[in-house]
N, C-alpha and C positions, 0 to 999 in steps of 0.2 A: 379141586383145581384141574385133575387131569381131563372130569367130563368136560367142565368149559372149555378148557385149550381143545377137544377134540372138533369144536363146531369150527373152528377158523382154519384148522388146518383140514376141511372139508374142501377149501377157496383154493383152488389151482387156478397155474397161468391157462391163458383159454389162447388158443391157435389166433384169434381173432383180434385178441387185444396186446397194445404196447406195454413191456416191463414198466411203463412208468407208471401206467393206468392200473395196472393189477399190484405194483408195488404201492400204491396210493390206497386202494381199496382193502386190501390183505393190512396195511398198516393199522385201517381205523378200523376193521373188527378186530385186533389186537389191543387197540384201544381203552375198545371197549371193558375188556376183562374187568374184574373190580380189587386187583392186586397189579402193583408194577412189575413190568417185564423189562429187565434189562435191555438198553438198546446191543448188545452183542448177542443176545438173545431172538431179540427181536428179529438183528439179519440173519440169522441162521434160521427160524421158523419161516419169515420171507423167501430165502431164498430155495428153502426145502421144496419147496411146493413148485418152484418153476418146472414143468413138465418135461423141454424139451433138454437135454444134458449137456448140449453143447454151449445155450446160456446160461445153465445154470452154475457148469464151471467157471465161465466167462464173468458171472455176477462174483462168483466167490474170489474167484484171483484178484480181486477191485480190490478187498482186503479194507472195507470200510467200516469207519468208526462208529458213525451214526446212520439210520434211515435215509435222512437228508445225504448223504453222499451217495448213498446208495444209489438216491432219484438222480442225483447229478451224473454218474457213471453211466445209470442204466439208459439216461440219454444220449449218449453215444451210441451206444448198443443197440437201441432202437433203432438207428440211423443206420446201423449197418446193417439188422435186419430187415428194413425196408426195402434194400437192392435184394435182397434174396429172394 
């Protein structure tokens, strides 16, 4: 179990791409796995991976329940990033 989870948590956010996009793609190689991963789980491996610390804290104080919220918040956040 540990080697698989290590290939997904290889996926960082990339300077280029929107939290949504990289929270979407980070999602289905989790997916993938061939055991379930709790969705509380889930956000905490997502949001591990976010590079820069300032959305990454920004993602975690959301304090979301499922993925799906998560996408819904981090579109915000996107939008704020955008003027930056």
């Amino acid at each position: 179990m540990q080697e698989f989870l290590s290939h997904p948590s290889e996926r960082k956010l990339r300077h280029s791409e929107t939290l949504v996009d990289y929270i979407y793609a980070k999602d289905a190689l989790l997916e993938k796995t061939p055991f379930t991963i709790p969705q509380p789980d889930r956000i905490s491996m997502i949001i591990g991976d976010i590079t820069e610390e300032k959305w990454q804290i920004a993602s975690a104080t959301q304090n979301s329940i499922t993925v799906e919220e998560l996408i819904d918040r981090a579109t915000a956040l996107d939008a704020i990033r955008s003027t930056i």
